[in-house]
C-alpha positions in Angstrom: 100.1 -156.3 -15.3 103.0 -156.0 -17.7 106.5 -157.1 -18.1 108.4 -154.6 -20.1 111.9 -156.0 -21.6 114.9 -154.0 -22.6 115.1 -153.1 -25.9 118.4 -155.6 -25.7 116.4 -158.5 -24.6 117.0 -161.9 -26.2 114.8 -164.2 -27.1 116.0 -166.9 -24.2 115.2 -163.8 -22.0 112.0 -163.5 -23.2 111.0 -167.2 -22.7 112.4 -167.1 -19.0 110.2 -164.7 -18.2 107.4 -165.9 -20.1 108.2 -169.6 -18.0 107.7 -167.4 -14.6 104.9 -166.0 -15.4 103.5 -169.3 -16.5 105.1 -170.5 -13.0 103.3 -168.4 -10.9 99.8 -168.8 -12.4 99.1 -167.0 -14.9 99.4 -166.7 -18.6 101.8 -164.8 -20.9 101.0 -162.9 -24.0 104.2 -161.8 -25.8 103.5 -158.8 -27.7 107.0 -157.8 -29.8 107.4 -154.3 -30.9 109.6 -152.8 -33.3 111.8 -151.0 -30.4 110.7 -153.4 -27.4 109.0 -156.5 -26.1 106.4 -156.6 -23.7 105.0 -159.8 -21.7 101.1 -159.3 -21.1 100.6 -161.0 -17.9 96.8 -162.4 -17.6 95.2 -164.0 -14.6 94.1 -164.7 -11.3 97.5 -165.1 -9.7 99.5 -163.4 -6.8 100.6 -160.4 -8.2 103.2 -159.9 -5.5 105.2 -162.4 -7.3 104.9 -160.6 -10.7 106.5 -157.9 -8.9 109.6 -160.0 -8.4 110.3 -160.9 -11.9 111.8 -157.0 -12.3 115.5 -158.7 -10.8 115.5 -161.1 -13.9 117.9 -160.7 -16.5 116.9 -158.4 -19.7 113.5 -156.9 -17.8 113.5 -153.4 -17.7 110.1 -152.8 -15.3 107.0 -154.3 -14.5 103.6 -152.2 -14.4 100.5 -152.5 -13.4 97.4 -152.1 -16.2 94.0 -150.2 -14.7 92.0 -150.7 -17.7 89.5 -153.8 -18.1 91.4 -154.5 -21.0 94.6 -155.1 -20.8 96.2 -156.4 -24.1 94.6 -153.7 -26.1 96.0 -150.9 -24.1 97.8 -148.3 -25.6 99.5 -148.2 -21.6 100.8 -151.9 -22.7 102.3 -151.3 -26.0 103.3 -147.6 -26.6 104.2 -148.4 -30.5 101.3 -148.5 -33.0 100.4 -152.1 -34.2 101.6 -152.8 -37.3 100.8 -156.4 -39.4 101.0 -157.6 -42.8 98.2 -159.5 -44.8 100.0 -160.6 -47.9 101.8 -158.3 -49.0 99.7 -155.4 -47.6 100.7 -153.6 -44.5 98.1 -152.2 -42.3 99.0 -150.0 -39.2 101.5 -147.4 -38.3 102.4 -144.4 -41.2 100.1 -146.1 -43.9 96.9 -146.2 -45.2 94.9 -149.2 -46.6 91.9 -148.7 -49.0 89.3 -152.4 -48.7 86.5 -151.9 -51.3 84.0 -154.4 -53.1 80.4 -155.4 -52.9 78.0 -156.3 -49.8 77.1 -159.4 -50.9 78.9 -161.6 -53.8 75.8 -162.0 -55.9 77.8 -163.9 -59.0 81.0 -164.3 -60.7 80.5 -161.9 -63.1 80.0 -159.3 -60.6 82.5 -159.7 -58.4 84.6 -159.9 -61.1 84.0 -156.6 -62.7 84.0 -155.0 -59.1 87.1 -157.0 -58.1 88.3 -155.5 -61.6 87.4 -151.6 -60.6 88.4 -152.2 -57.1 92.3 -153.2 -58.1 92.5 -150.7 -61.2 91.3 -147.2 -59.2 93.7 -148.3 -56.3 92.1 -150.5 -53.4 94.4 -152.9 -51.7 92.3 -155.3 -50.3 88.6 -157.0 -51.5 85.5 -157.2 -49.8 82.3 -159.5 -50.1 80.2 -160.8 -48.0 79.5 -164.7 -48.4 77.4 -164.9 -45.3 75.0 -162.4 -44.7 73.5 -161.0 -40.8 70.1 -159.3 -42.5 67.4 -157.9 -40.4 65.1 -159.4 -42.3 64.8 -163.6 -42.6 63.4 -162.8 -46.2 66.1 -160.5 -47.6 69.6 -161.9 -49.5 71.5 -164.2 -47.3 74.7 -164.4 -49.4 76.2 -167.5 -51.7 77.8 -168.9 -48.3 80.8 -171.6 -49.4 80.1 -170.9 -53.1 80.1 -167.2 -52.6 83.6 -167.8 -50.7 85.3 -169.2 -53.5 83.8 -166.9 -56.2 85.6 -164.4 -53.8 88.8 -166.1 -53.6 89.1 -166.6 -56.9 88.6 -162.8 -57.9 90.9 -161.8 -55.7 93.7 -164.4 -56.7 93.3 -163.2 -60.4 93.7 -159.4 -59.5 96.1 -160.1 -56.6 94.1 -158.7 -53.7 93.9 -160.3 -50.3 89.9 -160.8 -49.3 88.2 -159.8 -46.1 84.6 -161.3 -45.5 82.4 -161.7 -42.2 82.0 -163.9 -40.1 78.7 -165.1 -38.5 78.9 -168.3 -36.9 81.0 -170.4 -34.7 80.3 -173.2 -37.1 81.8 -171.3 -40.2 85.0 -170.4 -38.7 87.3 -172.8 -40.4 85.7 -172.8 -43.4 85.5 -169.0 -43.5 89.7 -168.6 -42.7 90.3 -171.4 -45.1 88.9 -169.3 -48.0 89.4 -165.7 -46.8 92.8 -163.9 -45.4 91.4 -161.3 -43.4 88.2 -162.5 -41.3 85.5 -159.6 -40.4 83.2 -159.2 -37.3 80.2 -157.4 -37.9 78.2 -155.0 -35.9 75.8 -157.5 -34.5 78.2 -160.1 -33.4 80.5 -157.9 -31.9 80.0 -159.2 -28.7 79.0 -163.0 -29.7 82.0 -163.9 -27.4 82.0 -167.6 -28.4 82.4 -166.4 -31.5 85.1 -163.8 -30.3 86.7 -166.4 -28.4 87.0 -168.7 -31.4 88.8 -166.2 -33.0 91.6 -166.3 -30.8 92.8 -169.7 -31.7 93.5 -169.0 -35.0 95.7 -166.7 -36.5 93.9 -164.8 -39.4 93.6 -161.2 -38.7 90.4 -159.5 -37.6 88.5 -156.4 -38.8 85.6 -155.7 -35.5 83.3 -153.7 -36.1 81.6 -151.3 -33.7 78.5 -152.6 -32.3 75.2 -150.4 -33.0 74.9 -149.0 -29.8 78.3 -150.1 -28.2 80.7 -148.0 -26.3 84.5 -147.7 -26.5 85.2 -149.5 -23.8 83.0 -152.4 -25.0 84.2 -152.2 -28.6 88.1 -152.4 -26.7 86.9 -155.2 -24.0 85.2 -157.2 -27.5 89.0 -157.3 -28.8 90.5 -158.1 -25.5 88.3 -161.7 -26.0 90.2 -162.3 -29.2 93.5 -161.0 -28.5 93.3 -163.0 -25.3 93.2 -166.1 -26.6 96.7 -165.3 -28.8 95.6 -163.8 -31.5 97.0 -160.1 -31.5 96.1 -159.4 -35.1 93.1 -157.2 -34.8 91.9 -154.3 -36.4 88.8 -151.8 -34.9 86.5 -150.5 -37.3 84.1 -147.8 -36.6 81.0 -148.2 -38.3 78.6 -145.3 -36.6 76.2 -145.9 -34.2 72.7 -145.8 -33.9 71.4 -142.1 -33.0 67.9 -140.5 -33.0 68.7 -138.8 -36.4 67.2 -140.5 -39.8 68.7 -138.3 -42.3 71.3 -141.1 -42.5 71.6 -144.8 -41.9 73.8 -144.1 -38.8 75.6 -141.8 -37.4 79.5 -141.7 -38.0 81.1 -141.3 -35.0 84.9 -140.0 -36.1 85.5 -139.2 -32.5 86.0 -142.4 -31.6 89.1 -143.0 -34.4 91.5 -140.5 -32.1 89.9 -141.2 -29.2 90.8 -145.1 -30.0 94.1 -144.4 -30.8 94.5 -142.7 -27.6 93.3 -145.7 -26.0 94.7 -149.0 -27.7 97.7 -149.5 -30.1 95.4 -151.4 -32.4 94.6 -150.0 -36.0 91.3 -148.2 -36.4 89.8 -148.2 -39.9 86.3 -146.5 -41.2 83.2 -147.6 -42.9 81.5 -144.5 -44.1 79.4 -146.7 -46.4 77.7 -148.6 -43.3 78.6 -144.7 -41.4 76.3 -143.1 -43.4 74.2 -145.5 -45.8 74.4 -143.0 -48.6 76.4 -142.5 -51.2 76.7 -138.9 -51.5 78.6 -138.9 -48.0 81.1 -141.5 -48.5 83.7 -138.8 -50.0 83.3 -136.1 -47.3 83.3 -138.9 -44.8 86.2 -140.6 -45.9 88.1 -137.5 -46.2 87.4 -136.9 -42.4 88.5 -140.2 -41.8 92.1 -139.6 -43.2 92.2 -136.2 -41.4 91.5 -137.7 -37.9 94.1 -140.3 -38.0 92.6 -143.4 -39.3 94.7 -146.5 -40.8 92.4 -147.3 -43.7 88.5 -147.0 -44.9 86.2 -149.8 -46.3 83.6 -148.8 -48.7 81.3 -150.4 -50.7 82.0 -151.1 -54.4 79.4 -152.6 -57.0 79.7 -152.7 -60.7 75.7 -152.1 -60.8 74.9 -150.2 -57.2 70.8 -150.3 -58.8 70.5 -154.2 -59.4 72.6 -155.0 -56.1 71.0 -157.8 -53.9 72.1 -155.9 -50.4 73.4 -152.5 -49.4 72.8 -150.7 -53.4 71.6 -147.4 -52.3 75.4 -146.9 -50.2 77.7 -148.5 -52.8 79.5 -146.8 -54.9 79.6 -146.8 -58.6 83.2 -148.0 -60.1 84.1 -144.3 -61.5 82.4 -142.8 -57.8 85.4 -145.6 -56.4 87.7 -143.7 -59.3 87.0 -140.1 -57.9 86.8 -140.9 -54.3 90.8 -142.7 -54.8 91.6 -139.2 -56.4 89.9 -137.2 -53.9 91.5 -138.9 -50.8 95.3 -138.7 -52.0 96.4 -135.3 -51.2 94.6 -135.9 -47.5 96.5 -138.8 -46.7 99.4 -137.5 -48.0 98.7 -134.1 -45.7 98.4 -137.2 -42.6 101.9 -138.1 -43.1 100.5 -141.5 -44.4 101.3 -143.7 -47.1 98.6 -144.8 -49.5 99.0 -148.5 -49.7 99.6 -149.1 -53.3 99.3 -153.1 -54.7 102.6 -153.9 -56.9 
């Protein structure tokens, strides 16, 4: 259920309510709009009781939630979720470009990608430190070493840094280094991992499982946003489909169909979407057009020497073009390209 406030509400409003509903069993999840506040109430509790708490000062109703999730619902918070990393904001009428390598294989190349990556327009820096690989033999990433290579390219060109996360045992060192921390495909329903997530408050890119459904994907950020942090991001990825013409298969039905369904931001991958480069601009184009927040693509300064991921990275002038060839579409969206300053 949830316990919508008036848009007068007060604070000390807000925490009486949030005391009831603590009161009477359950927990509280205060989720703050721009025009309104909403009380997420979670648990095993009488609901009659809930009911009650529509005669208390500065509530304006209380509703019911059918969906298994309930925090993510676009039925609990009508407003689009909007957050800042830095000073880059992600959600509502903008749109946020994240480029950079896989894997951060050395300083000097994630330095001359970090370089590109700021110069033709992207807003934040990726690189992966740890590494999920199918195979035990391939490139496991530079782990702690790899994190700080990572920090320290994006400190010099101003960039916040996204990288994944793998393990429940790398969480704090991971959000020490990094300011936005990613979920991959495979781990996207690791809920100890998900659940860890919750107690800290770094935001989260998750990315779409391989063969994960919507409501999964929504119920995987539930887990996190459950446990207080309301920071998260969705990310499709594509999916895993009978067709081999391409690494997956980018679903960009699920970015309106998401939006429909949760307030949360929805960005693209079309480098992990399709696995090839020559995709990645129509693809991101696609993106813009059906209402997504942001794209992350794949950046390396040498695409043919890359340790992970070099056939679907783009070269630094692809990165160039691709910038140019998105503007006019997200300017077409009513969006606002983020822009560093």
């Amino acid at each position: 259920m949830i316990v919508v406030m008036k848009a007068s509400a007060n604070e000390k409003q807000i925490q009486n309510v949030s005391g009831k509903v603590q009161e009477f069993g359950f927990t509280p999840h205060v989720i703050k709009g721009v025009e309104s506040t909403v009380i997420g109430v979670i648990g095993d509790g009488n609901r009659d009781r809930i009911q009650s708490l529509v005669n208390l000062e500065g509530v304006e109703r209380v509703a019911p939630i059918s969906k298994p999730y309930k925090l993510v619902a676009r039925s609990t918070k009508e407003e689009d979720t909007v957050f800042k990393v830095r000073d880059v904001e992600i959600g509502g009428d903008t749109f946020v470009v994240m480029a950079g390598p896989c894997s951060v294989e050395s300083e000097e190349q994630i330095d001359a990608a970090a370089a590109a990556c700021a110069k033709y327009g992207a807003t934040v820096l990726r690189g992966g430190a740890y590494k999920p690989r199918t195979s035990p033999y391939s490139f496991q990433g530079l782990e702690e070493d790899g994190l700080k290579l990572l920090k320290a390219a994006g400190d010099k060109y101003k960039m916040p840094i996204i990288t994944e996360l793998v393990s429940v045992d790398t969480v704090d060192i991971v959000a020490e280094y990094t300011d936005i921390i990613q979920i991959g495909a495979r781990n996207m329903q690791n809920y100890p991992l998900l659940r860890s997530l919750g107690k800290i408050r770094k935001p989260i890119l998750l990315k779409r499982g391989l063969s994960s459904t919507l409501d999964e994907m929504l119920l995987a950020a539930e887990y996190i946003m459950a446990g207080g942090n309301y920071n998260v991001m969705l990310c499709e990825r594509g999916i895993r489909t009978f067709e081999k013409a391409y690494r997956n298969t980018m679903d960009l039905n699920a970015v309106p169909a998401l939006k429909g369904m949760s307030h949360l931001p929805v960005i693209v991958d079309p480098s992990h979407g399709t696995g090839r480069v020559d995709l990645i601009p129509a693809l991101s184009k696609a993106a813009v057009a059906v209402g997504a927040d942001g794209i992350i693509v794949e950046v390396h300064p040498k695409p043919e020497e890359a340790l992970s991921d070099g056939p679907q990275s783009l070269t630094p002038a692809m990165f160039e073009d691709l910038m140019e060839q998105i503007k006019p579409f997200v300017a077409a969206a009513g969006k606002k390209l983020v822009i560093l300053k």
